[in-house]
C-alpha positions as CSV (number, residue, x, y, z in Angstrom):
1,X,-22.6,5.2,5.1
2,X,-20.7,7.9,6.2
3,X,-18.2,9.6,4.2
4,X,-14.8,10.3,5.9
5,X,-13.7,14.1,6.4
6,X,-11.4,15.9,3.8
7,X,-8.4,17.5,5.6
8,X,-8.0,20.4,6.8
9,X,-5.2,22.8,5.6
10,X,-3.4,22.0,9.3
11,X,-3.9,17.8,8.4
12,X,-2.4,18.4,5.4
13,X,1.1,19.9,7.4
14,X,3.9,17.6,5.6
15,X,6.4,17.0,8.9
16,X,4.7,14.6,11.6
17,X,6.4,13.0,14.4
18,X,10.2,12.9,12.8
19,X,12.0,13.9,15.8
20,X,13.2,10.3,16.5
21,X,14.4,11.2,20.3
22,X,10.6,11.5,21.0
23,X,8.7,8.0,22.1
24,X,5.9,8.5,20.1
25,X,2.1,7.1,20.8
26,X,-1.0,7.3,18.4
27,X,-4.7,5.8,19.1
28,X,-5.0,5.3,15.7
29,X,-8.5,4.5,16.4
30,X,-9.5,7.8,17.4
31,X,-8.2,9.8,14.0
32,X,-10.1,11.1,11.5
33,X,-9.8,9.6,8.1
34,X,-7.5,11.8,5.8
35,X,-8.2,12.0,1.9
36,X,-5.1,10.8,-0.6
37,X,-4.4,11.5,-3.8
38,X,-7.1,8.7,-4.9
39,X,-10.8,9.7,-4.4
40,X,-11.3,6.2,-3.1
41,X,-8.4,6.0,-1.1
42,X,-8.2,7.2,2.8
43,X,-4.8,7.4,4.8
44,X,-4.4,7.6,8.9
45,X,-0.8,9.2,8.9
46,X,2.0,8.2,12.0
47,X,5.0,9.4,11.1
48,X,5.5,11.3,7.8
49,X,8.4,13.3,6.4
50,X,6.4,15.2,3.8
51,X,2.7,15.6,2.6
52,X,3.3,13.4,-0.7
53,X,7.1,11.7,-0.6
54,X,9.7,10.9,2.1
55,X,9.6,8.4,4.9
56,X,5.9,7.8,6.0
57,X,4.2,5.2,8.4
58,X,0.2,5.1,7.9
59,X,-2.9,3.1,7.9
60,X,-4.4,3.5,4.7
61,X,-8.2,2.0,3.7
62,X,-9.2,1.4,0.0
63,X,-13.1,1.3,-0.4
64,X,-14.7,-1.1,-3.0
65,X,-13.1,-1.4,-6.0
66,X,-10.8,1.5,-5.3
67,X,-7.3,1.8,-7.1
68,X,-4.2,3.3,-7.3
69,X,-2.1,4.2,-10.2
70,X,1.2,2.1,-11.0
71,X,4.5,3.5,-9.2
72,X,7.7,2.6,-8.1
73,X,8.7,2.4,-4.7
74,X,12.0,4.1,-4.3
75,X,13.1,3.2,-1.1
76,X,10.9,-0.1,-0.3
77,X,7.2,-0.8,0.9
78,X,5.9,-2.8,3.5
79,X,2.8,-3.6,3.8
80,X,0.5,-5.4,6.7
81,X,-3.6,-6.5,5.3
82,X,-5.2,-6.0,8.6
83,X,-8.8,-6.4,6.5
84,X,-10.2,-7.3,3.4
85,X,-7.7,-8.4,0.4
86,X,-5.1,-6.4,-0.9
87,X,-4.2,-7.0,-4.5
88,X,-2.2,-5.7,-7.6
89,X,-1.0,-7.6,-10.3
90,X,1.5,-10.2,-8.7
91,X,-1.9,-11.7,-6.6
92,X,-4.3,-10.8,-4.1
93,X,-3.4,-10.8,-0.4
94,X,-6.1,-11.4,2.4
95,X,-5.9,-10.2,5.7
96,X,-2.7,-11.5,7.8
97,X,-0.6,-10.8,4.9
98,X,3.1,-9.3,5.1
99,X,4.7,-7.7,2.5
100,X,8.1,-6.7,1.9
101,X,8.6,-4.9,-1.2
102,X,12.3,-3.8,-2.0
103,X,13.6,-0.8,-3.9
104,X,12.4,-0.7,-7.1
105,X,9.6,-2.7,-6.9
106,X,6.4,-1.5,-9.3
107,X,2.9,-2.2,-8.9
108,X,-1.0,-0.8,-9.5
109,X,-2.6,-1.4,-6.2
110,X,-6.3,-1.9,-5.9
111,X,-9.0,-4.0,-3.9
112,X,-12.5,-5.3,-5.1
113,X,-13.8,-6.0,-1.7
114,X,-11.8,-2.6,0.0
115,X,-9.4,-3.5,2.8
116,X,-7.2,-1.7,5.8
117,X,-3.4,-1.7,5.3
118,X,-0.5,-1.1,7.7
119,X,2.1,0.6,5.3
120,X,5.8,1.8,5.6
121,X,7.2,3.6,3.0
122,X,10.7,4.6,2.0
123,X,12.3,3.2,5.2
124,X,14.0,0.2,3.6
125,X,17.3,0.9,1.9
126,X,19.8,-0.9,0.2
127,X,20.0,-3.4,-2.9
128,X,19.5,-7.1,-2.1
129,X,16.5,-6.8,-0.3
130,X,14.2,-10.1,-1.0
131,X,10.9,-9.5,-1.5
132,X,8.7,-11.3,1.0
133,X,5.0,-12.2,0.9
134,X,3.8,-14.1,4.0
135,X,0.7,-15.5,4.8
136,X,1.1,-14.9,8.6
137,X,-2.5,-17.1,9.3
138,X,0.1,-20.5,8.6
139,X,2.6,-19.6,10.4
140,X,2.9,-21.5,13.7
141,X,3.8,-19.6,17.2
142,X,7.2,-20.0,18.1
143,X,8.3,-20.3,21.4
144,X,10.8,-17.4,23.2
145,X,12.7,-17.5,26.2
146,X,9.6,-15.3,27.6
147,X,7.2,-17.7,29.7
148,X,3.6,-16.4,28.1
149,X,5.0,-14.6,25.0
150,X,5.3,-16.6,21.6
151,X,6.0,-15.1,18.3
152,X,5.8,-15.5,13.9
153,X,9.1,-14.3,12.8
154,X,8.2,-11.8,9.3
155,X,11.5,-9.9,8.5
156,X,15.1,-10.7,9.0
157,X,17.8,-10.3,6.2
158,X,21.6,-10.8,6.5
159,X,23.5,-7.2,6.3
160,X,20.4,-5.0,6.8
161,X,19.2,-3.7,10.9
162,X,15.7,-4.2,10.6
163,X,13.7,-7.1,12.4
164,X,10.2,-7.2,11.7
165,X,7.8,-10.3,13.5
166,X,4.1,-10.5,15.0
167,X,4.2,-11.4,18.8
168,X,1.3,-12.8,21.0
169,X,1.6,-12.4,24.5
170,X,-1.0,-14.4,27.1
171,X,-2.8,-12.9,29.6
172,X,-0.9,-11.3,32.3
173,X,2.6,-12.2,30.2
174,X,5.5,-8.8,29.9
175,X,8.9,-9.3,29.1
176,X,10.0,-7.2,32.5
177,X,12.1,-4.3,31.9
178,X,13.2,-3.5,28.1
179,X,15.4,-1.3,27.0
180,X,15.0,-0.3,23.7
181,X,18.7,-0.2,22.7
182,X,18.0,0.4,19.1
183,X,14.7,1.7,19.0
184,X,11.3,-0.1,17.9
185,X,8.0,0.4,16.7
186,X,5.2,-1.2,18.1
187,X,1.5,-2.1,16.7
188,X,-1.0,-3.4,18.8
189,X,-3.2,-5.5,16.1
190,X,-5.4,-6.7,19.2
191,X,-5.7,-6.9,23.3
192,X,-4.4,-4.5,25.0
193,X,-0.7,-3.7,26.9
194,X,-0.3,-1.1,29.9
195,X,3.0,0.4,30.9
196,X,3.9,3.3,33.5
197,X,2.5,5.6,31.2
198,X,-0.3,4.0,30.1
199,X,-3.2,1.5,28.6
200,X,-2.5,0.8,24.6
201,X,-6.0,-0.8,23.0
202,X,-6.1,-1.9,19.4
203,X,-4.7,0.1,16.9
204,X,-1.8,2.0,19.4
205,X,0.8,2.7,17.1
206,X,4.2,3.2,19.8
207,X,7.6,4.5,18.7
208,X,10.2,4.1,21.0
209,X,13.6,6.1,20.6
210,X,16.9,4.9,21.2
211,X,17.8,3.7,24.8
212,X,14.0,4.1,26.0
213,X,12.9,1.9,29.1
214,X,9.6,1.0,30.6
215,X,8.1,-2.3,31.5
216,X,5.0,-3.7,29.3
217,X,2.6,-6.3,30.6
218,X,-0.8,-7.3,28.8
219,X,-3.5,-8.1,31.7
220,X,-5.9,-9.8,29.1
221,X,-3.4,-10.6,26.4
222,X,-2.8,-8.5,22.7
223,X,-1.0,-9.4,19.2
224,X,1.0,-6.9,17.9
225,X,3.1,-6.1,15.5
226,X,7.1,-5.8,16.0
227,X,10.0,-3.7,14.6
228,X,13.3,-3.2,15.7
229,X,16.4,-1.8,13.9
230,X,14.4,0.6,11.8
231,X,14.7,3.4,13.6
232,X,18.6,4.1,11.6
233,X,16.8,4.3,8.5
234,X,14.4,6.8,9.8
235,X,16.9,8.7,11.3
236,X,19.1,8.9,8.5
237,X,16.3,9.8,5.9
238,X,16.1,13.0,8.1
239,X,19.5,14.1,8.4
């Protein structure tokens, strides 16, 4: 097997991808594996406010019977098992897993088998956020008003912006023109979608700034993942 890269001094710079004007696009399955503060432990960053706190967006692998110490999450967690299980001491959560952990929340993360994690961190403010853990494998499809595009609603919580579901769109299926009137995020789990500026394979992490247009369509069909309304908490971390 082998062994993942340590950083560089330059990996280890703590501002990435914060200016929220920007649309943002990372092939997270071209970058190198980053070391974290657990030997065991590796971290593909997006977006990150500082080297060690602050506002990140990553995909993060734990090997074998890896672990991480207990914490708090100031701020909120949410986590997507993309492979493997996931576990800490509420239970152990198998790939297709969301989870919505609010401020305050405290766990010991680990994995006896390793898995591959989509995490946000500190990006979801406020007291009276429910916590949410959702097996996404028994959710049904749910129909849109989109002919080809169906979708497994995750996220969506009376006085707070962000929307969070999984959407799967058919072959040759795009919603037309969007406009991105408050910003999204989009991760392409797998398939592939195409735009004016380009082809997005498996693992495309997209940020798309306020007011951004374009028109998506997936030739051979994808499953990705969704967020919308986020974007205000990012931005007003970094103000």
């Amino acid at each position: 097997m082998i062994k993942p890269r340590a950083p560089s001094h330059s990996q280890h710079a703590p501002e990435l991808n914060i200016d929220f004007r920007q649309r943002v696009i990372v092939d997270t399955a071209r970058q190198a594996w980053m070391a974290s503060p657990s030997s065991k432990v590796w971290r593909k960053p997006l977006e990150r406010e500082a080297a060690e706190h602050g506002h990140t967006t990553s995909i993060v692998r734990f090997e074998a019977g890896s672990s991480f110490p207990r914490h708090e999450h100031q701020l909120g967690e949410e986590i997507l098992v993309l492979d493997g299980v996931f576990s800490d001491e509420h239970g152990d959560w198998p790939a297709g897993t969301y989870l919505l952990n609010p401020e305050g929340f405290r766990h010991a993360p680990f994995s006896k088998p390793g898995c591959v994690l989509f995490v946000k961190l500190r990006q979801f403010p406020g007291a009276g956020r429910e916590h949410h853990v959702i097996d996404t494998n028994t959710l049904d499809w749910q129909s849109t008003d989109i002919d080809g595009i169906t979708r497994k609603p995750l996220y969506r919580q009376a006085g707070f912006a962000d929307v969070t579901c999984l959407e799967r769109w058919a072959e040759g299926a795009g919603p037309g023109l969007v406009t991105h009137q408050q910003g999204a995020e989009w991760f392409i789990l797998d398939g592939e979608i195409e735009d004016d500026e380009g082809v997005y394979g498996p693992g495309s992490w997209l940020r798309f700034p306020v007011g951004a247009t374009h028109r998506p369509r997936s030739a051979k069909g994808c499953t990705l993942y969704l967020k919308l309304g986020g974007l205000r908490y990012l931005e007003s971390a970094a103000a």
